[in-house]
Structure formats: structure tokens, C-alpha cells
C-alpha positions as MATLAB code, in Angstrom:
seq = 'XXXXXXXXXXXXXXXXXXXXXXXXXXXXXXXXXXXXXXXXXXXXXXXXXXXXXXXXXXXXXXXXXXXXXXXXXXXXXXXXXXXXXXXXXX';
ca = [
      53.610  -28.190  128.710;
      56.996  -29.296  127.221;
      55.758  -28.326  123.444;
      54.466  -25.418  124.453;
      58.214  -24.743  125.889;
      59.715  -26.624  123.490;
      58.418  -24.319  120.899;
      59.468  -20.911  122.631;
      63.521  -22.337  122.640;
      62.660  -23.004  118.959;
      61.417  -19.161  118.542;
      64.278  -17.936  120.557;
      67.127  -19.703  118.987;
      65.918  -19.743  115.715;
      65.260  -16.133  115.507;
      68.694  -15.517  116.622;
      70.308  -17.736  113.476;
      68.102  -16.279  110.656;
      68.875  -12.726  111.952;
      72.483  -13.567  112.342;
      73.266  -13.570  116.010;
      75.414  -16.498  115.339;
      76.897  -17.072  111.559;
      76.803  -20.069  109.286;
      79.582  -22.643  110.544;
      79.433  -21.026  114.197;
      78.400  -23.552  117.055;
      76.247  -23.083  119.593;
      76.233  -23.398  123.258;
      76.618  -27.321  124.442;
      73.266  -28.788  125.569;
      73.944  -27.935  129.503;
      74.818  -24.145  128.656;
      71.487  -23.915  126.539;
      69.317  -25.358  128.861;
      70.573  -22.524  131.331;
      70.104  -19.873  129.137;
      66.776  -21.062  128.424;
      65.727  -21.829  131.987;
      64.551  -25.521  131.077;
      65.197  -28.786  130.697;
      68.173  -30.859  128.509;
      65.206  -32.524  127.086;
      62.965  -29.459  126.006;
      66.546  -28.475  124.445;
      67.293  -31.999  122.433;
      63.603  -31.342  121.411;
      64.524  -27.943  119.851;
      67.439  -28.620  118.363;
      65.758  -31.519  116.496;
      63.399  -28.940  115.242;
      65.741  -26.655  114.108;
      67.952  -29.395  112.282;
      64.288  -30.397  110.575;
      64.357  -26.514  109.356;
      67.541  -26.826  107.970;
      68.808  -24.005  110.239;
      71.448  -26.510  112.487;
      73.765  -29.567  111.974;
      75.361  -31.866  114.410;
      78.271  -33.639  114.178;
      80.209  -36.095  116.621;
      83.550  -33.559  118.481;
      81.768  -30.768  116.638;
      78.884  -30.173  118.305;
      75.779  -28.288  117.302;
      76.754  -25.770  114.269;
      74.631  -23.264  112.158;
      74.189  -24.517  108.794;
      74.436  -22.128  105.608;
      71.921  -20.325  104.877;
      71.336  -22.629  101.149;
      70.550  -25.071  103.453;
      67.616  -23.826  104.896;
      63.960  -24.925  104.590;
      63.387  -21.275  103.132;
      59.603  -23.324  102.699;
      58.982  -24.040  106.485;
      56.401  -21.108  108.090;
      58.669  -20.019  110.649;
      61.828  -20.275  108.697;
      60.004  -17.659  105.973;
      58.324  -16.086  108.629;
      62.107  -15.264  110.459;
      63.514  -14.068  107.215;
      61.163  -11.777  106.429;
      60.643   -9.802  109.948;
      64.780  -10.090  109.265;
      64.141   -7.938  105.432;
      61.890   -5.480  107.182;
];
């Protein structure tokens, strides 16, 4: 049940980055904050946000938090980072 949810945080927040709800260098909520958004759990989150920094779409960094990477960096390769940028083109 956790993929399965895991997978729809994963939709949501990296549909929001390729389309440009939050821009390259801009953080995103701390772990707690998502998790409330998202109506889950801290873990289905840490899950996600694995995913996406496995995409290329997000970085982490110690006092910096969770941060959208530059575009360049993306997996432009990965099916749902291709599939994001083009339902972004049309």
C-alpha cells in the first residue's frame, strides 16, 4: 500500500517541478510540512524524495534542505521524467 502511495507523492511533486511550480535552486517544504500536504506518512515522503533525487529532479544537502535541481540535471531518459516534460510542451 505504501508504493502504491509512495508513487502518487512522486506524481504529485514531480509534476509540479517539471512544470515549474517551484524553480531550479528553490527548496521544498521540510519533510513534516510535505507529509501534511500529502496526507501521509514521513516515510512514504523519504520514499519519494529518494525517487525524485534518482530522477535527477531534487538534491539534498545538510542546513539546505531538499532543493530542485536544474533542469541539465535531469534524467530527461527516465519514463516519467519524459513523460512530465512533454504533457509540460503540449
Amino acid at each position: 500500500m505504501s508504493q502504491y502511495l509512495t508513487g502518487e507523492v512522486v506524481e504529485r511533486i514531480g509534476g509540479q517541478i517539471v512544470r515549474g511550480d517551484v524553480a531550479p535552486g528553490g527548496s521544498l517544504p521540510i519533510e513534516a510540512e510535505l507529509a501534511k500536504q500529502h496526507d501521509t506518512s514521513r516515510t512514504v515522503i523519504r520514499e519519494a524524495v529518494k525517487m525524485l533525487t534518482a530522477k535527477g529532479l531534487v538534491g539534498a544537502r545538510p542546513r539546505r534542505g531538499t532543493y530542485v535541481e536544474p533542469e541539465s540535471k535531469w534524467n530527461i531518459l527516465d519514463p516519467d521524467v519524459l513523460r512530465w516534460t512533454l504533457q509540460r510542451r503540449f
